[in-house]
N, CA, C and O atoms as a GROMACS GRO file, in nm:
protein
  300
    1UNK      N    1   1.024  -4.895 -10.741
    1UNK     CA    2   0.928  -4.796 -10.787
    1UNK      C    3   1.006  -4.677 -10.844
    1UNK      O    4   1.110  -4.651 -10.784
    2UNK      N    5   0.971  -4.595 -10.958
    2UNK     CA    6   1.049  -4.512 -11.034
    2UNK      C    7   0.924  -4.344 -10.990
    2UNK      O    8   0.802  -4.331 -10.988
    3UNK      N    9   1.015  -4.269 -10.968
    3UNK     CA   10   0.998  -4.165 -10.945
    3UNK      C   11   0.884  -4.101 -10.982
    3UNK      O   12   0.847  -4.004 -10.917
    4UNK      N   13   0.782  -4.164 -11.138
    4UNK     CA   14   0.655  -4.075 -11.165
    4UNK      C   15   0.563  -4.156 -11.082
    4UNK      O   16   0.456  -4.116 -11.039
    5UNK      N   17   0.628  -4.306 -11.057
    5UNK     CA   18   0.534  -4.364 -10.945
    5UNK      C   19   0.530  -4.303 -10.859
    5UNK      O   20   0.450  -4.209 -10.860
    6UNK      N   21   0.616  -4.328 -10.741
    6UNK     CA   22   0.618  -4.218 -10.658
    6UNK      C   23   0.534  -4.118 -10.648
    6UNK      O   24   0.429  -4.118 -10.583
    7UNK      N   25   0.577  -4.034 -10.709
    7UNK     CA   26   0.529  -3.879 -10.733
    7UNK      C   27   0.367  -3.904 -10.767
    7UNK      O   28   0.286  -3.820 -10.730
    8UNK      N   29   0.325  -4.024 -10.838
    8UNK     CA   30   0.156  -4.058 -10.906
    8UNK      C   31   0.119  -4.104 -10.750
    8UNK      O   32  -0.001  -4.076 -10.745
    9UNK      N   33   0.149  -4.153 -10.637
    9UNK     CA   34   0.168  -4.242 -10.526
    9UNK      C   35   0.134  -4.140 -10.449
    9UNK      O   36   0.016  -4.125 -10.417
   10UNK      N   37   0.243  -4.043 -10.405
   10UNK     CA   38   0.221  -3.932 -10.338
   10UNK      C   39   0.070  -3.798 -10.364
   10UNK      O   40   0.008  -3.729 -10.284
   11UNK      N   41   0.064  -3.811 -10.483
   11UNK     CA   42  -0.086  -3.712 -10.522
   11UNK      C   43  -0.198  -3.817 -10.522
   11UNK      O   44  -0.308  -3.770 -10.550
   12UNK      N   45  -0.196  -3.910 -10.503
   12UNK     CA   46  -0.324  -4.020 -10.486
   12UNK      C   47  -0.342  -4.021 -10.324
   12UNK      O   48  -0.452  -4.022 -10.271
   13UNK      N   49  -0.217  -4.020 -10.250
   13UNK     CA   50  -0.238  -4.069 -10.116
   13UNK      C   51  -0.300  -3.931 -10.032
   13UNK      O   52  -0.397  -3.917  -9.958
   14UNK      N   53  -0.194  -3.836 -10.082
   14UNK     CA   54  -0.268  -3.708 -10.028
   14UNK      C   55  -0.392  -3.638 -10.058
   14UNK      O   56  -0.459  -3.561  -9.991
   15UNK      N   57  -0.408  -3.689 -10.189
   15UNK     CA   58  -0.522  -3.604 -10.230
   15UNK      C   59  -0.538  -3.495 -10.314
   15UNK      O   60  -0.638  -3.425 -10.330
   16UNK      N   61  -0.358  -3.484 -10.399
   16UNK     CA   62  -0.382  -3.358 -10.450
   16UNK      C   63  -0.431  -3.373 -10.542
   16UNK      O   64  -0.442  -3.482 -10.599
   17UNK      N   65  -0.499  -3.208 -10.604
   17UNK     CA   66  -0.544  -3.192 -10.714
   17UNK      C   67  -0.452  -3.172 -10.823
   17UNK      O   68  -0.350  -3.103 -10.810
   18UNK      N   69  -0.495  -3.249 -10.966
   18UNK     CA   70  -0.388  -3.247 -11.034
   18UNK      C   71  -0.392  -3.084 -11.113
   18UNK      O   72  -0.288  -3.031 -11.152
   19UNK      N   73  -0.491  -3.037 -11.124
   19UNK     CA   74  -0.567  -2.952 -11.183
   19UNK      C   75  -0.447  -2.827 -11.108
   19UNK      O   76  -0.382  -2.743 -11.171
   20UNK      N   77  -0.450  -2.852 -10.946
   20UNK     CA   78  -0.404  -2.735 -10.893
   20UNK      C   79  -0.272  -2.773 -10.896
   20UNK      O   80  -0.202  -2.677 -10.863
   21UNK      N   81  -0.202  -2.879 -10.922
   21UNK     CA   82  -0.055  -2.894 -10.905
   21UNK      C   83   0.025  -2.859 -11.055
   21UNK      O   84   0.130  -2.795 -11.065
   22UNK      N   85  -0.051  -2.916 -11.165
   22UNK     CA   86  -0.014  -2.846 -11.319
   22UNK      C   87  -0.029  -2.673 -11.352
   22UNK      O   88   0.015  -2.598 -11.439
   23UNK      N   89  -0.125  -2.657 -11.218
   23UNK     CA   90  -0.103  -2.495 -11.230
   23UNK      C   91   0.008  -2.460 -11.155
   23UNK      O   92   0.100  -2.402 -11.212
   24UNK      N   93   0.018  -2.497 -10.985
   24UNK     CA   94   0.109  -2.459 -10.946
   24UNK      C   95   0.234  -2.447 -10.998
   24UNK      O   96   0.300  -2.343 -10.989
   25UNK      N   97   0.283  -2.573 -11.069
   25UNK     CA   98   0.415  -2.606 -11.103
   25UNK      C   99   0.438  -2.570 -11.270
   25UNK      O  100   0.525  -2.591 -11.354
   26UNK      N  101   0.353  -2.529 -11.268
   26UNK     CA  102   0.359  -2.443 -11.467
   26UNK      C  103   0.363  -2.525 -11.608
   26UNK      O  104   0.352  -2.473 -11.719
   27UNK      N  105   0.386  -2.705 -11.571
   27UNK     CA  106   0.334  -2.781 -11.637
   27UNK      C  107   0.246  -2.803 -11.726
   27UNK      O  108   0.138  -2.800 -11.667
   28UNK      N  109   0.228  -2.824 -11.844
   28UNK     CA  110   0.084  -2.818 -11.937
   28UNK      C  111   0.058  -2.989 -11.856
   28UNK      O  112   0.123  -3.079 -11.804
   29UNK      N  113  -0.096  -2.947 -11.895
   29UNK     CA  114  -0.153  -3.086 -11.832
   29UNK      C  115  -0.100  -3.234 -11.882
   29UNK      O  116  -0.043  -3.322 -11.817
   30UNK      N  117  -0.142  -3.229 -12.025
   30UNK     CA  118  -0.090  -3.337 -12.124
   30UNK      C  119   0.057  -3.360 -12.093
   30UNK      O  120   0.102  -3.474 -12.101
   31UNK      N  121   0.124  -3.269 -12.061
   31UNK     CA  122   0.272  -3.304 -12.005
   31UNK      C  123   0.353  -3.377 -11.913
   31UNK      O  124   0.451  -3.451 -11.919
   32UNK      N  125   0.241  -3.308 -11.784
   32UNK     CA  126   0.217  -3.395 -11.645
   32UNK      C  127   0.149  -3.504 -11.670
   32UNK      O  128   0.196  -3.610 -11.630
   33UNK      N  129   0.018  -3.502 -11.746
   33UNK     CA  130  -0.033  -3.662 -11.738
   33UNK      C  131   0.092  -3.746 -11.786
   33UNK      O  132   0.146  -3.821 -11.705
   34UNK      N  133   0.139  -3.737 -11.913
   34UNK     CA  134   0.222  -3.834 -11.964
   34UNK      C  135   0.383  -3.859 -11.848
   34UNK      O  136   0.442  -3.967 -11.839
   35UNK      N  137   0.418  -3.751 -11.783
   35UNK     CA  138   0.489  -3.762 -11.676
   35UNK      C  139   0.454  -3.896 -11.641
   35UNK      O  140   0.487  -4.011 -11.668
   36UNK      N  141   0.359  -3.821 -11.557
   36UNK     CA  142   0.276  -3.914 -11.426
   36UNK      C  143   0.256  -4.072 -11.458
   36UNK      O  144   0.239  -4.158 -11.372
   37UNK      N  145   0.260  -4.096 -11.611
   37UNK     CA  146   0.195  -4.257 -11.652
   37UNK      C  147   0.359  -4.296 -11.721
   37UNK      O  148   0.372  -4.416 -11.745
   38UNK      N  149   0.481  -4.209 -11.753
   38UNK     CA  150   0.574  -4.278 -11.745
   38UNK      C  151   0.605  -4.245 -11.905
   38UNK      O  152   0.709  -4.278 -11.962
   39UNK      N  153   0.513  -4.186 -11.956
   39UNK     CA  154   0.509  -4.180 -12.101
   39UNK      C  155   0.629  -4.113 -12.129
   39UNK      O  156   0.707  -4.163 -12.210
   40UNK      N  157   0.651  -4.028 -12.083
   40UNK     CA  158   0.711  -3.912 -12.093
   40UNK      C  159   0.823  -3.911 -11.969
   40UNK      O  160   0.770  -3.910 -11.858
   41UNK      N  161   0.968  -3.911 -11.970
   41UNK     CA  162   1.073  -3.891 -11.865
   41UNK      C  163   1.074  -3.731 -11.830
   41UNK      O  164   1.074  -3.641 -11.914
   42UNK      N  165   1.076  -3.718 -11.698
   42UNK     CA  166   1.053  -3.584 -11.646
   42UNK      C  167   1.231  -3.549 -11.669
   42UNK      O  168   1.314  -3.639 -11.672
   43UNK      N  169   1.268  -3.391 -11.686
   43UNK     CA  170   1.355  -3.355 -11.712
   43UNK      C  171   1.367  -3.263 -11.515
   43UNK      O  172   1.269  -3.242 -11.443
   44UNK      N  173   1.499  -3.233 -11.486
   44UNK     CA  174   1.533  -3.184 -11.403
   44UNK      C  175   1.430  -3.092 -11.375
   44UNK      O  176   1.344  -3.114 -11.290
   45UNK      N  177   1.438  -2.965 -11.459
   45UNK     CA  178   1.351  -2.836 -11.416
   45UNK      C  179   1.201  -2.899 -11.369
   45UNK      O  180   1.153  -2.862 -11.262
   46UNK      N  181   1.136  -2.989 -11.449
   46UNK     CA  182   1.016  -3.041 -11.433
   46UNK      C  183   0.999  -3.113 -11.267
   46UNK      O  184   0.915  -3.097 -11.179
   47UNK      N  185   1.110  -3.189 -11.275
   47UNK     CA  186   1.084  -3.266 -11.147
   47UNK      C  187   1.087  -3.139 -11.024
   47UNK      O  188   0.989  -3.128 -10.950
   48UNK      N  189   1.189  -3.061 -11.013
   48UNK     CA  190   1.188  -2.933 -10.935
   48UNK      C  191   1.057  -2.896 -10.929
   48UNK      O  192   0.992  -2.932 -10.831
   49UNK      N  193   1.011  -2.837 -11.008
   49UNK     CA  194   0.866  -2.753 -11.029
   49UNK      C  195   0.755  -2.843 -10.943
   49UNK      O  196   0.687  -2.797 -10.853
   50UNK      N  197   0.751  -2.974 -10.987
   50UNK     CA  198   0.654  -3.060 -10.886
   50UNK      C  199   0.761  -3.057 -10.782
   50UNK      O  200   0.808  -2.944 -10.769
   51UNK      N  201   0.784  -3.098 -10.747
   51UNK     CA  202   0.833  -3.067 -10.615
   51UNK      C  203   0.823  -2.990 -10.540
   51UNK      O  204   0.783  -3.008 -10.425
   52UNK      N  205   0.867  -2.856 -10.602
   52UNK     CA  206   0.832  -2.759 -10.509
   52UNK      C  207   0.668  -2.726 -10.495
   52UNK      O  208   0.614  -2.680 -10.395
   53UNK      N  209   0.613  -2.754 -10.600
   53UNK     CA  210   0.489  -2.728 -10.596
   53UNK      C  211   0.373  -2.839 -10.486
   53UNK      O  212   0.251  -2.826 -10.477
   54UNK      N  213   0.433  -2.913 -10.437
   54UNK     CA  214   0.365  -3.029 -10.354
   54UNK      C  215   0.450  -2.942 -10.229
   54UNK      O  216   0.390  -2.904 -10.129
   55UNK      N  217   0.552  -2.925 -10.244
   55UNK     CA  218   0.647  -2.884 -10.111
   55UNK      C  219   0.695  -2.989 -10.024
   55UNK      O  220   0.682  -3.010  -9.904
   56UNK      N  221   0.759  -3.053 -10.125
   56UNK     CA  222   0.814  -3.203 -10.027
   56UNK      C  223   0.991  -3.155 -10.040
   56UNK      O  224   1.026  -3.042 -10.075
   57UNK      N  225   1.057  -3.232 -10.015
   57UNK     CA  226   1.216  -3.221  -9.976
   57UNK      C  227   1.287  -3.284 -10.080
   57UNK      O  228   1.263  -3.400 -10.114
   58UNK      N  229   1.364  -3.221 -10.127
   58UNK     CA  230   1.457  -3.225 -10.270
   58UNK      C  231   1.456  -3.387 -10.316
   58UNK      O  232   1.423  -3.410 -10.432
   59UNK      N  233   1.491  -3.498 -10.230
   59UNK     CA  234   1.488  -3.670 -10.226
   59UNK      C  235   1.374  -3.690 -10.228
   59UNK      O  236   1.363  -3.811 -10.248
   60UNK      N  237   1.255  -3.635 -10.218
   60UNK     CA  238   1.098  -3.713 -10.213
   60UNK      C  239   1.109  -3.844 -10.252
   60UNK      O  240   1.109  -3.958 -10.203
   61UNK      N  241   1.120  -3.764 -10.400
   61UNK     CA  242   1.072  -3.898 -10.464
   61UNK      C  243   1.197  -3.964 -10.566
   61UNK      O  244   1.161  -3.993 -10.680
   62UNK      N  245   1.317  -3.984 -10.534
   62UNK     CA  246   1.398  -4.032 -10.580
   62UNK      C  247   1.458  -4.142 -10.506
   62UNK      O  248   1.458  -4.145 -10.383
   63UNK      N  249   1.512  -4.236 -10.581
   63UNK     CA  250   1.605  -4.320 -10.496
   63UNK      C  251   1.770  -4.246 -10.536
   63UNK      O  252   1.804  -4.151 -10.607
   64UNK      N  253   1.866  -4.374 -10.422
   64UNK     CA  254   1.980  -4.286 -10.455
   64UNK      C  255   2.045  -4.276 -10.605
   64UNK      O  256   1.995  -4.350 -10.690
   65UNK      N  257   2.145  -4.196 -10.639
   65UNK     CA  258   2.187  -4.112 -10.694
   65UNK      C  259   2.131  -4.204 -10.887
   65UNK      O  260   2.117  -4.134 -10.988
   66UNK      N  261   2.114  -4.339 -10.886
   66UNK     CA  262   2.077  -4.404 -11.015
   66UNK      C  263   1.980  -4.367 -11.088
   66UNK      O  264   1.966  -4.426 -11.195
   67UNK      N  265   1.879  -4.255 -11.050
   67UNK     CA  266   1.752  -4.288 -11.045
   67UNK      C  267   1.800  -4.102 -11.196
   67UNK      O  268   1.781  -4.053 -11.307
   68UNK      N  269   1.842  -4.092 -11.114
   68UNK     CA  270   1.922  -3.955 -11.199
   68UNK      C  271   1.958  -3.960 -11.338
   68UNK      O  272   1.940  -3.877 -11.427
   69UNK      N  273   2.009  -4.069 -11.340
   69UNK     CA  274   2.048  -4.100 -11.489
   69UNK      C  275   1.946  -4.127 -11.612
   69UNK      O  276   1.969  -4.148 -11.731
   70UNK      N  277   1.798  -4.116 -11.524
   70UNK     CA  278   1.684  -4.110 -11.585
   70UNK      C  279   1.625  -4.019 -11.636
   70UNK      O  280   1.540  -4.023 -11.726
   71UNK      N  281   1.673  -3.924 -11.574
   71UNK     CA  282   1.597  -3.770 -11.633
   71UNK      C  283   1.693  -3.666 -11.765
   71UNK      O  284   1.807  -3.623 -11.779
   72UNK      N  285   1.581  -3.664 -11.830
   72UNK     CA  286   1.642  -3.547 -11.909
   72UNK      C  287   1.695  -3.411 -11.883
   72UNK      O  288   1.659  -3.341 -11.787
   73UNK      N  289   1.790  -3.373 -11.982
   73UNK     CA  290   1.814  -3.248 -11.986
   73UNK      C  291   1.766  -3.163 -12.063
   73UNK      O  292   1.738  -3.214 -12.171
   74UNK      N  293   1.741  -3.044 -12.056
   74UNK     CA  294   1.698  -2.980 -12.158
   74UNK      C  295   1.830  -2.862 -12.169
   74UNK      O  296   1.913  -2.816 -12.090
   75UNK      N  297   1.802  -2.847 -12.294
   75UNK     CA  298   1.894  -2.767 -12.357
   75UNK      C  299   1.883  -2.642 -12.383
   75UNK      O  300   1.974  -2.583 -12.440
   0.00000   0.00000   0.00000
């Protein structure tokens, strides 16, 4: 399972609102949706922002260190 799974896994099971987590985490919606369905590779800052914004622990939703080589950088 790849990390927007996860992360799509974790806001289905708990219940969050996506409404309140694209606000929390400063995300435009269209951004997060396409996240969330894979469309779109989350970049570092992004994955942080959900993260902190759910308030889970830096590994949530990653496997080890491979999973890294997936995300963008921004410049």
């Amino acid at each position: 399972m790849k990390a927007h799974e996860r992360i799509k896994n974790y806001i289905d099971t708990n219940g969050v609102s996506l409404e309140l987590l694209f606000r929390k985490c400063g995300i435009s919606r269209n951004t997060l949706g396409t996240m969330l369905t894979g469309k779109r590779k989350n970049c570092v800052d992004e994955y942080e922002a959900i993260r902190v914004a759910l308030n889970v622990e830096t590994n949530r939703f990653l496997t080890p260190h491979s999973e890294l080589l997936n995300f963008n950088v921004k410049k």
